[in-house]
C-alpha positions as CSV (number, residue, x, y, z in Angstrom):
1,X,0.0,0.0,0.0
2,X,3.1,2.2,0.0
3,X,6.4,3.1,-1.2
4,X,9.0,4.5,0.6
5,X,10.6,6.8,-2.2
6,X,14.5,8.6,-2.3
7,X,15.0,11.7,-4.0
8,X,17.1,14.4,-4.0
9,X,16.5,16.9,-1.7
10,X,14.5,19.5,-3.7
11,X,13.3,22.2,-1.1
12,X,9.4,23.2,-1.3
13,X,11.0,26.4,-0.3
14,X,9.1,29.3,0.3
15,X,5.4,28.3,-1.4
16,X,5.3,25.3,1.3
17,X,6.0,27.5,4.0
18,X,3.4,30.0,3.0
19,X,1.0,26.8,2.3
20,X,1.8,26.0,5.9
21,X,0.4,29.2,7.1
22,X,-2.3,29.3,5.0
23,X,-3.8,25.8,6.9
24,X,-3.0,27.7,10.0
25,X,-5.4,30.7,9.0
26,X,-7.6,28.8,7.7
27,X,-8.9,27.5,11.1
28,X,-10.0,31.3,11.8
29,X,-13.5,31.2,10.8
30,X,-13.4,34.7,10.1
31,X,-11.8,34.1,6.3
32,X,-14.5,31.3,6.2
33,X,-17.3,32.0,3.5
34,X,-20.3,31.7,5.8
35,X,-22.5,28.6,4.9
36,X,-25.6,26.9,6.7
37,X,-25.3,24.4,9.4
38,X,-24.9,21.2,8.1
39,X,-24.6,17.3,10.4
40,X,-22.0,16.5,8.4
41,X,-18.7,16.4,10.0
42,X,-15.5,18.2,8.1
43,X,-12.7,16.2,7.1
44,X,-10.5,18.1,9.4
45,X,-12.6,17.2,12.4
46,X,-11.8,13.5,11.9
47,X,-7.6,13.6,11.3
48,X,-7.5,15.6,15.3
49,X,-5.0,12.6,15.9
50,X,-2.9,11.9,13.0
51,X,-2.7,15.8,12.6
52,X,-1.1,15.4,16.1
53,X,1.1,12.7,15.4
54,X,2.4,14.5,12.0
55,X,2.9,17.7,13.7
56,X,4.9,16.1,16.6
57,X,7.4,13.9,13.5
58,X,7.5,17.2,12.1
59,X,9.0,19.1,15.1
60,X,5.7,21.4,15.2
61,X,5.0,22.4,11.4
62,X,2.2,21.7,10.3
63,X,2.6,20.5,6.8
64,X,5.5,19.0,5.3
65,X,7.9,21.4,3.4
66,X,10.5,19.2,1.5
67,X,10.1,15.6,-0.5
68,X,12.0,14.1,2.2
69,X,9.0,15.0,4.7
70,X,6.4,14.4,2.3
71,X,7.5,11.0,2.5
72,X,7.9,10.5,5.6
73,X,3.9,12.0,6.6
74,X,3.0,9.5,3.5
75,X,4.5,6.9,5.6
76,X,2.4,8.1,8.6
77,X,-0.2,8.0,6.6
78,X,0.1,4.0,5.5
79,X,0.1,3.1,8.8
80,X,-3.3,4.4,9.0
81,X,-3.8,1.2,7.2
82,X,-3.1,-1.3,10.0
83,X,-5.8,0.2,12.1
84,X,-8.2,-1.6,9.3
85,X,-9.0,-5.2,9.2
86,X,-7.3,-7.5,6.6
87,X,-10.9,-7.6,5.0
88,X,-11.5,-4.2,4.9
89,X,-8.0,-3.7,3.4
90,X,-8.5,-6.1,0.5
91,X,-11.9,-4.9,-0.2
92,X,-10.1,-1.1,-1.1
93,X,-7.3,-3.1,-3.0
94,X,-10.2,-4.8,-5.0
95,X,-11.9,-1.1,-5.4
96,X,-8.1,0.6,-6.5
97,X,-7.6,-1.6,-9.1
98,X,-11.5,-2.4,-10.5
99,X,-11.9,-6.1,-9.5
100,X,-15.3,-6.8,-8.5
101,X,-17.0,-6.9,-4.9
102,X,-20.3,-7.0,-3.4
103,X,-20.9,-3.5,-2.8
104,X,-21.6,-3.1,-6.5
105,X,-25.0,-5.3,-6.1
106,X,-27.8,-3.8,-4.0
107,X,-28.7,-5.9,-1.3
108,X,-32.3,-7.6,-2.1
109,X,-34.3,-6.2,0.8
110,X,-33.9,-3.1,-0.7
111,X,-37.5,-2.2,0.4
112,X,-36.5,-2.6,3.6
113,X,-33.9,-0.2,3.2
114,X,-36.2,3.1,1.9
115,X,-38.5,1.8,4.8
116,X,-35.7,2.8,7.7
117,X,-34.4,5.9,5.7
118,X,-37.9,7.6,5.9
119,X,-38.1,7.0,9.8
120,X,-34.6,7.7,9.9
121,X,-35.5,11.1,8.5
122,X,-38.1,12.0,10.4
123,X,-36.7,11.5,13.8
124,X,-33.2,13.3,12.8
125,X,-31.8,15.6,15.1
126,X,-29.9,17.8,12.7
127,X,-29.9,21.5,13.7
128,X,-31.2,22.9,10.6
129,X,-33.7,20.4,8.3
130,X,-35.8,23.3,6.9
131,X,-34.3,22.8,3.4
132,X,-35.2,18.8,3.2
133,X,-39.0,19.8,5.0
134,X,-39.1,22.3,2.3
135,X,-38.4,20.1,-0.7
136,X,-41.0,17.1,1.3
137,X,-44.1,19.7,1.6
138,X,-43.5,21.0,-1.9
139,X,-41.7,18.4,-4.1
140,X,-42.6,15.0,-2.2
141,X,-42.7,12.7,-5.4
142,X,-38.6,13.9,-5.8
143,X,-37.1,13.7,-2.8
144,X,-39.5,10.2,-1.6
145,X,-38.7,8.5,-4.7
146,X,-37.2,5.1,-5.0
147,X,-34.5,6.5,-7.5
148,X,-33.3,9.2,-5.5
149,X,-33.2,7.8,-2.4
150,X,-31.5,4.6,-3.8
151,X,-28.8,6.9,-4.9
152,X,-28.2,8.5,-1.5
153,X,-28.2,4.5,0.1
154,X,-25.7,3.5,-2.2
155,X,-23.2,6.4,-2.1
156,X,-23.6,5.0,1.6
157,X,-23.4,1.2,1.1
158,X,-26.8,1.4,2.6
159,X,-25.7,3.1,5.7
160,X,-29.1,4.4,6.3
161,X,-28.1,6.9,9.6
162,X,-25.4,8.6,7.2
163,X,-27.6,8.1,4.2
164,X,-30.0,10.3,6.1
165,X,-28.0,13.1,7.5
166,X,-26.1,12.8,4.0
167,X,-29.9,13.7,1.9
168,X,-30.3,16.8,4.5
169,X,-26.9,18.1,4.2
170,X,-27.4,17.9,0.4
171,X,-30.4,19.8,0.7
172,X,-28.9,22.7,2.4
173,X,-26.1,23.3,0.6
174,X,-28.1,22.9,-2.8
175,X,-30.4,25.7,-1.6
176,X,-27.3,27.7,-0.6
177,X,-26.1,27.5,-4.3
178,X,-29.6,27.9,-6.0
179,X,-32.2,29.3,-3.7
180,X,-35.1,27.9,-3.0
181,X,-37.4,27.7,-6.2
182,X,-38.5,24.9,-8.6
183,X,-35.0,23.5,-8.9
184,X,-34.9,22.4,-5.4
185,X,-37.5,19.6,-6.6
186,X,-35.5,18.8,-9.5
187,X,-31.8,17.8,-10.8
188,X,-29.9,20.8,-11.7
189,X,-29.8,21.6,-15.0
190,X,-27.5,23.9,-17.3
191,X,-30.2,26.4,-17.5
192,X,-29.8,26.9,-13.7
193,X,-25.9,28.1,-14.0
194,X,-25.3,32.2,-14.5
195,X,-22.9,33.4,-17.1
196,X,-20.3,33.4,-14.9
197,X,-21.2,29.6,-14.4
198,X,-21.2,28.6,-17.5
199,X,-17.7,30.5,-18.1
200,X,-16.3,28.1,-15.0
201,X,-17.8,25.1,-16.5
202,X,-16.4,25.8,-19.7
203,X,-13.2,26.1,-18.6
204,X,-13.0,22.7,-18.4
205,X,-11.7,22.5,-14.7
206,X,-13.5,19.1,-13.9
207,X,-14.5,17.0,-16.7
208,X,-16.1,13.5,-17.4
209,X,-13.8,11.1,-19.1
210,X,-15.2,10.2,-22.5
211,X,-13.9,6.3,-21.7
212,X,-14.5,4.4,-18.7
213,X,-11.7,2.0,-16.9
214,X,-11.1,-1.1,-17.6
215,X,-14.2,-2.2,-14.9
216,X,-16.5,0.0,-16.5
217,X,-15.9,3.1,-14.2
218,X,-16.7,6.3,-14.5
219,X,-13.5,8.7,-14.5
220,X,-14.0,12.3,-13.3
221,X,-10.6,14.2,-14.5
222,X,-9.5,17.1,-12.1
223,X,-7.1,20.2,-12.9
224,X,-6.7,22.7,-10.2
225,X,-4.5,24.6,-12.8
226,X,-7.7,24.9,-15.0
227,X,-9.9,26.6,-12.7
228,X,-11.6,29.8,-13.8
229,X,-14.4,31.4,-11.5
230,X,-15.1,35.4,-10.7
231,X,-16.9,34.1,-7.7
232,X,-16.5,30.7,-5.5
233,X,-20.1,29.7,-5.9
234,X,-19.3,29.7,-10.1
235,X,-16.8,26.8,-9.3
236,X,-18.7,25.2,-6.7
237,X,-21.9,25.3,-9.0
238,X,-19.8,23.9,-11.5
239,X,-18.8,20.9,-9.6
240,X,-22.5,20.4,-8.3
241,X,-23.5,20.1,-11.6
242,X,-20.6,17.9,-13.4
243,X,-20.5,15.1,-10.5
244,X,-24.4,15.5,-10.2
245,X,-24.8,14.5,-14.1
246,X,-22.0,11.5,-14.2
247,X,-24.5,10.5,-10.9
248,X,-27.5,9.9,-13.6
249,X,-25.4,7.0,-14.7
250,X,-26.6,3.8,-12.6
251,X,-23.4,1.9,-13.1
252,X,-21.5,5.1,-12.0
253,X,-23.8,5.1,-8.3
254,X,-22.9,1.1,-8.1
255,X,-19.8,0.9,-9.6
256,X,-18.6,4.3,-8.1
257,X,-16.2,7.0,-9.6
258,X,-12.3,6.9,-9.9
259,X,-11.1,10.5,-9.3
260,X,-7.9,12.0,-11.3
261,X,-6.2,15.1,-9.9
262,X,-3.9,16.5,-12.7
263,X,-1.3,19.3,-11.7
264,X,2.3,20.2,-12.3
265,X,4.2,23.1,-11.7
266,X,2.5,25.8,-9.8
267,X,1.9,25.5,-6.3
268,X,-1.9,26.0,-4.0
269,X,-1.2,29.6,-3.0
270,X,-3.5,30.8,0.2
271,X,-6.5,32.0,-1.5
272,X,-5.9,28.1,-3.6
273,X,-6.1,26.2,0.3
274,X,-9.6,28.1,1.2
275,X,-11.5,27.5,-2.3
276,X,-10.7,23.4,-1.7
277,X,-12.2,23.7,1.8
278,X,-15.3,25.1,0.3
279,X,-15.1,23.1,-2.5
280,X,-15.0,19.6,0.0
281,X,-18.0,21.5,1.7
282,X,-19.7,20.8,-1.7
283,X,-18.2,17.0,-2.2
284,X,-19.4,15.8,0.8
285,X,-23.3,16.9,-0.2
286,X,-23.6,15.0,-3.2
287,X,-23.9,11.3,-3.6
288,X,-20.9,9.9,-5.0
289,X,-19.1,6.9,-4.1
290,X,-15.7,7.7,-4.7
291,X,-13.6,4.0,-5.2
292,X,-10.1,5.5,-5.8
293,X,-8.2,8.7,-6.2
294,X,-5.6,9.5,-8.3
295,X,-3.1,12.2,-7.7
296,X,-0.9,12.7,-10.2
297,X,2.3,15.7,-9.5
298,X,5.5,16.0,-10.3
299,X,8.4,16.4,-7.5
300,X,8.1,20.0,-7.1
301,X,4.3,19.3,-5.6
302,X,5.2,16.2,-3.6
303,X,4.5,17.9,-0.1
304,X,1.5,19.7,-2.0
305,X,-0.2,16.5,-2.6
306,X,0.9,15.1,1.5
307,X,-1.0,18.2,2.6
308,X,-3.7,17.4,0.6
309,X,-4.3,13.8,1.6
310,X,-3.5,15.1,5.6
311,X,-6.2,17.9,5.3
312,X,-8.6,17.5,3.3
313,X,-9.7,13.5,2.5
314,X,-11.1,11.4,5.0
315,X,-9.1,8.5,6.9
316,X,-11.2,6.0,3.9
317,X,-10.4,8.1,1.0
318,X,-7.0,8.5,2.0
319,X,-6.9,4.6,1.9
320,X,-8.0,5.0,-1.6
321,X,-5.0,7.6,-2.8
322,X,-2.1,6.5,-5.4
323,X,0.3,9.2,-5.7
324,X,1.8,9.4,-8.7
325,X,4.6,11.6,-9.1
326,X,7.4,12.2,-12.3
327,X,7.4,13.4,-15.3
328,X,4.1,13.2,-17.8
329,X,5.0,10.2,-19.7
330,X,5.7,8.0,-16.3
331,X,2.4,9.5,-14.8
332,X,0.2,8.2,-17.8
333,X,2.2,4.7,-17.8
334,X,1.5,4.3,-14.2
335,X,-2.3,5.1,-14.5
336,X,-2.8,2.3,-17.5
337,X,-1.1,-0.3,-15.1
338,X,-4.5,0.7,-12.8
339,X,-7.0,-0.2,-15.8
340,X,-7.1,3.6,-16.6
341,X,-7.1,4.5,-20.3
342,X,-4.0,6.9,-21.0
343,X,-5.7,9.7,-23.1
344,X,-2.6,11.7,-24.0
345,X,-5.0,14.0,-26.4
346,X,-7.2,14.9,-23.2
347,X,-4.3,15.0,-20.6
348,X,-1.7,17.5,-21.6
349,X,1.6,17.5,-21.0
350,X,1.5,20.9,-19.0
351,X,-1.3,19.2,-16.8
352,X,-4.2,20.8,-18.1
353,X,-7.1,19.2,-19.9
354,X,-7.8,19.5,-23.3
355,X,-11.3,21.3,-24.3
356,X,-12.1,19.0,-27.4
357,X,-14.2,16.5,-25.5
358,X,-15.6,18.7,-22.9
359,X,-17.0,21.0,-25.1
360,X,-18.5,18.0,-27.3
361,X,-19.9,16.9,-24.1
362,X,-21.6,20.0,-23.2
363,X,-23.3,20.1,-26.5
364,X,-24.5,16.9,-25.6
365,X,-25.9,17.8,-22.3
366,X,-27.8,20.7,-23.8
367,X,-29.6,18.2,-26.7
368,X,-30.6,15.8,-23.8
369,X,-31.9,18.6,-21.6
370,X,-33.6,20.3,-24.0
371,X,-35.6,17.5,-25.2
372,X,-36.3,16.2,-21.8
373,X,-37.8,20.1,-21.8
374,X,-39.8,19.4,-25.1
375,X,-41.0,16.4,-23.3
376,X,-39.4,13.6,-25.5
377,X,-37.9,10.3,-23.7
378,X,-34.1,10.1,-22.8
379,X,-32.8,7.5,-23.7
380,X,-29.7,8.9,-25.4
381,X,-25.9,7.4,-23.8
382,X,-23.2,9.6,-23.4
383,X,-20.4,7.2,-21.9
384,X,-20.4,3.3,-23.4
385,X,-20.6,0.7,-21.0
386,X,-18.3,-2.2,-21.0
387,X,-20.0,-4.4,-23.5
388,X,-21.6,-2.3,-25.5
389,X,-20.4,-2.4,-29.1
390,X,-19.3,1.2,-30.7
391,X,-19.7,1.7,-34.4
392,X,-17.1,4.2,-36.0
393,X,-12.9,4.8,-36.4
394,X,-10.4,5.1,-34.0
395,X,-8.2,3.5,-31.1
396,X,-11.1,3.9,-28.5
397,X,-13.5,2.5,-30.6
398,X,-10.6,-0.6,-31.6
399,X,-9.7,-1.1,-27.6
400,X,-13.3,-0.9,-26.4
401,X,-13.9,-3.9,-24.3
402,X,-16.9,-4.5,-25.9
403,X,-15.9,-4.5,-29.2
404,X,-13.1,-6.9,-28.6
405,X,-15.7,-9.3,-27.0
406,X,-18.4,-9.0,-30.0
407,X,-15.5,-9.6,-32.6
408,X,-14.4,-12.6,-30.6
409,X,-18.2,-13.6,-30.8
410,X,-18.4,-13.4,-34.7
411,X,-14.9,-15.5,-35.0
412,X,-16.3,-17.6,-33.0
413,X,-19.7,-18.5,-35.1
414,X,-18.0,-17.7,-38.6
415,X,-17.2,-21.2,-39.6
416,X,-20.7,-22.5,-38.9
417,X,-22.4,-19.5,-40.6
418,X,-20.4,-20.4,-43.6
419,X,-21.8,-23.7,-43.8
420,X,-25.4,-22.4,-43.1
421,X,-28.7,-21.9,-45.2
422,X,-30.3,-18.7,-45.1
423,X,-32.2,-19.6,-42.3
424,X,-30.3,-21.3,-40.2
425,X,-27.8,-17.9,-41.0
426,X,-30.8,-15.6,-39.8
427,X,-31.0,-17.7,-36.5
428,X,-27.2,-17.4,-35.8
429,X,-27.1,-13.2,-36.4
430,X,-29.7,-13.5,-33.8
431,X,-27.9,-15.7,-30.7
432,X,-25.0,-13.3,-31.5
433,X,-26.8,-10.4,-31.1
434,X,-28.5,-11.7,-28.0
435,X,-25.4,-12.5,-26.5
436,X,-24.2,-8.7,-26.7
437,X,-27.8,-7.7,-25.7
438,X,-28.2,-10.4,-23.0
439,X,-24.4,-8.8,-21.2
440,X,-26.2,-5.8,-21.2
441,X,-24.7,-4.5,-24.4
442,X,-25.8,-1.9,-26.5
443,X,-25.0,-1.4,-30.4
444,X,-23.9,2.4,-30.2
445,X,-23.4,4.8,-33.1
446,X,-21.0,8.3,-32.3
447,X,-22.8,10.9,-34.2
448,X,-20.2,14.3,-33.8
449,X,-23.0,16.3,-34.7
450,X,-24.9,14.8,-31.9
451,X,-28.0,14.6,-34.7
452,X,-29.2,10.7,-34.8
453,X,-30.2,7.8,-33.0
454,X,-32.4,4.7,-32.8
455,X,-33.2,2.1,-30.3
456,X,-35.0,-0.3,-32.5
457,X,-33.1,-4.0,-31.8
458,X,-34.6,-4.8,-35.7
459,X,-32.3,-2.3,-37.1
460,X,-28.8,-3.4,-35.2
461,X,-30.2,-7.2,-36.5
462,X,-30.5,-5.9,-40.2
463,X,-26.9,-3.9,-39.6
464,X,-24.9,-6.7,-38.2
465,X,-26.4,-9.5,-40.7
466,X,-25.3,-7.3,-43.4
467,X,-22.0,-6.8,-41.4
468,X,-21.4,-11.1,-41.4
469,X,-22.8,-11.7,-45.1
470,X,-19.6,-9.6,-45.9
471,X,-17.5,-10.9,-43.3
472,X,-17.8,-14.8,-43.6
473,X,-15.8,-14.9,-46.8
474,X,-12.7,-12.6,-44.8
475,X,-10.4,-14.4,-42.4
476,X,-10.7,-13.7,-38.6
477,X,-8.1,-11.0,-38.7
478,X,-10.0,-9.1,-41.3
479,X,-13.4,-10.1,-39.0
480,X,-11.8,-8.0,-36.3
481,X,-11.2,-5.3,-38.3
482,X,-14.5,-5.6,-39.8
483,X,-16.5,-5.5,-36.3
484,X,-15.0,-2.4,-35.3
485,X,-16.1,-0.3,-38.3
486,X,-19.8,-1.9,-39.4
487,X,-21.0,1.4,-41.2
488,X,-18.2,1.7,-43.5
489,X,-19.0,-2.1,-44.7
490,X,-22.6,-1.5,-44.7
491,X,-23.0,1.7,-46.5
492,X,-23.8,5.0,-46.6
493,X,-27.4,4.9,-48.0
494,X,-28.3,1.7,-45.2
495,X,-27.1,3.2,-42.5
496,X,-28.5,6.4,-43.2
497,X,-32.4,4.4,-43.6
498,X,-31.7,3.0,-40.1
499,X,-30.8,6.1,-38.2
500,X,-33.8,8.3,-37.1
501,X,-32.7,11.6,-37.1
502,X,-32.8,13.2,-33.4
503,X,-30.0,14.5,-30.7
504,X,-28.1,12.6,-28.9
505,X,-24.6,11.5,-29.3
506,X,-24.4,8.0,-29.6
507,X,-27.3,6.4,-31.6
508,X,-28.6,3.0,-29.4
509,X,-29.5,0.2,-31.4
């Protein structure tokens, strides 16, 4: 769980020093943006003893200000690890690195469950509920049903006393950042955001990956360097509503989310240390369940990134940090060997994130809220799952998971379609198709100008038989590259009869 590192004694130097007093300040509540009472507890109230025990290695500082005491608090910090049982341990491993457990299942009294959260909610103490009992007496169907309490439970793993104070504390600070009209009884949508907002959130800050990990997580990509606001509530909005979408996903509730943190080269400078408390005011009110956390720096931020873990994550989270820390080449090596797909056209070298993608994905967001508005379904997919099957070019598209599986699929059933009758060829496009459909794949079409989609199963059948009528006579190796770029092989003029034309950005077949 850790790694006792050497390096050359590169002083933090002044910025660390400052940083040190900045954490020291920070405790005034006077440079504290004033917020509502909340039950839930700050990170910093629940380190009081390894704080202690840092500040006493430390001879009295409170943060570390070289490498060489960077490592040693991150060795402090492991040992946090003994306190937890071997079971508990290899249940984070399993999480860190995307093997499967438990918690991704619900349990099946579920019922049972939404039963004890609504008593649970009624008899909390919390000092201020008057945000929750105004969202119950005027938006009861949102905040009592199934789907977003089931949300809250799972964030949790069905925790129901912290589930509880969790939904309240959500309440108040979601009134805080949008007042108290229609939104409260609704998820927040890009309408809600200012112009000043929108200008955060299109800085591109925090973004969505547009690829999951290799266990079909969702991978929300941080870069403090990135971060554009005239006021804190722009960013904190911002955040609200970028964790709160990726939270629409089901697999990303169950699964949970693996966090990046991207930034090289300049250090958190006072003003930097108060905007992450606030911002971790924010975190803790939405519900996310956060399975690992990635931290990627380069030497000069080594202590940056101890003070981070020390201050601001929780004793579980910290459990759940993998520092990485070199140069931008070893960083994106070291995040494939966790499953994480190296994007080197969205991760820059300079550790800021391109705007490509993000901006795609915004255009996205405002086609599927707008025709939620208009009062048509939505059933449009902005991030493939694991075995769904992508049409279209390119080394995403080639690597997905799901394409690998469906071309292994066709090999697989190619010699016996060869020797079929029309029939008994029909019959076999159909068991193949089921096995995609049965996995819980989905035959998915990237549309750039976010214009088309369908969801008949009838069309993907008449696509993919024409896909193996072409394919059978082609060895496997050409099969594989066959699977991966259907349309091409099919046509223009066919794929263009099968596609209805409406917004979303992957077309679901």
């Amino acid at each position: 769980f850790s790694r006792t590192l050497t390096r050359n004694g590169t002083n933090g130097g002044s910025s660390t020093s400052q940083l040190c007093k900045t954490i020291n300040m920070t405790a005034d509540p006077n440079i504290q943006q004033e917020k509502p009472s909340s039950t839930m507890s700050t990170t910093a109230s629940t380190n009081t003893d390894i704080l202690t025990l840092v500040s006493n290695a430390l001879g009295g500082k409170s943060v570390p200000e070289t490498p060489e005491e960077a490592a040693f608090v991150e060795e402090i910090l492991a040992a946090e690890l003994n306190e937890l049982s071997l079971v508990e341990r290899d249940l984070i491993l399993f999480d860190v690195h995307g093997l499967p457990t438990a918690d991704e299942d619900d349990p099946p009294n579920v019922n049972e469950y939404f039963t004890q959260l609504e008593r649970a909610l009624e008899e909390s103490s919390s000092e201020d509920k008057s945000a929750y009992e105004l969202v119950v007496q005027q938006y009861p169907n949102y905040v009592s049903s199934n789907e977003f309490r089931l949300m809250f439970l799972r964030s949790e793993k069905f925790d129901v006393p912290k589930t509880a104070a969790k939904i309240i504390h959500h309440f108040n600070v979601k009134r805080y950042l949008f007042g108290d009209g229609e939104v409260m009884g609704r998820p927040v949508k890009l309408k809600d955001l200012s112009e000043d907002d929108m200008e955060s959130l299109e800085a591109g800050f925090i973004q969505v990956s547009p690829t999951r990990d290799a266990a079909g997580r969702t991978i929300l990509l941080l870069a403090p360097g990135q971060r554009k606001f005239k006021a804190l509530e722009n960013l904190m909005r911002t955040m609200w509503y970028t964790i709160s979408t990726a939270l629409m996903d089901e697999d990303s509730q169950k699964k949970g989310i693996v966090a990046i943190m991207y930034k090289r080269g300049t250090p958190l400078n006072r003003e930097d240390w108060e905007h992450l408390h606030q911002v971790m005011w924010v975190r803790e009110a939405l519900p996310k369940k956060v399975v690992a956390v990635h931290q990627c720096v380069d030497e000069s931020l080594r202590p940056l990134l101890a003070a981070h873990k020390l201050f601001l994550l929780t004793k579980d989270l910290r459990a759940r940090v993998r520092p990485h820390v070199g140069d931008h080449e070893d960083v994106l090596f070291e995040l494939q060997t966790y499953g994480i797909p190296a994007n080197e056209e969205l991760i820059l070298p300079d550790g800021s994130l391109s705007l490509a993608w993000h901006q795609e994905w915004l255009g996205m967001r405002r086609a599927q809220e707008e025709e939620i508005q208009t009062g048509s379904k939505d059933d449009g997919v902005i991030l493939p799952k694991k075995f769904d099957v992508l049409f279209g070019r390119g080394k995403n598209t080639r690597e997905h998971t799901g394409n690998l599986r469906c071309a292994l699929l066709v090999e697989m059933h190619l010699e016996r379609y060869e020797k079929a009758n029309k029939q008994e060829k029909t019959e076999i496009t159909r068991q193949i198709l089921a096995q995609v459909h049965d996995s819980g794949g989905r035959f998915l079409k990237h549309d750039k100008k976010v214009k088309s989609r369908t969801k008949s199963k009838a069309a993907a059948f008449c696509e993919f038989s024409q896909f193996l009528k072409i394919s059978h006579m082609r060895s496997p190796l050409t099969c594989h590259a066959l699977i991966l770029h259907p349309c091409r092989r099919v046509g223009k003029k066919l794929t263009e009869m099968l596609l209805e034309k409406k917004s979303h950005t992957f077309s679901v077949f």
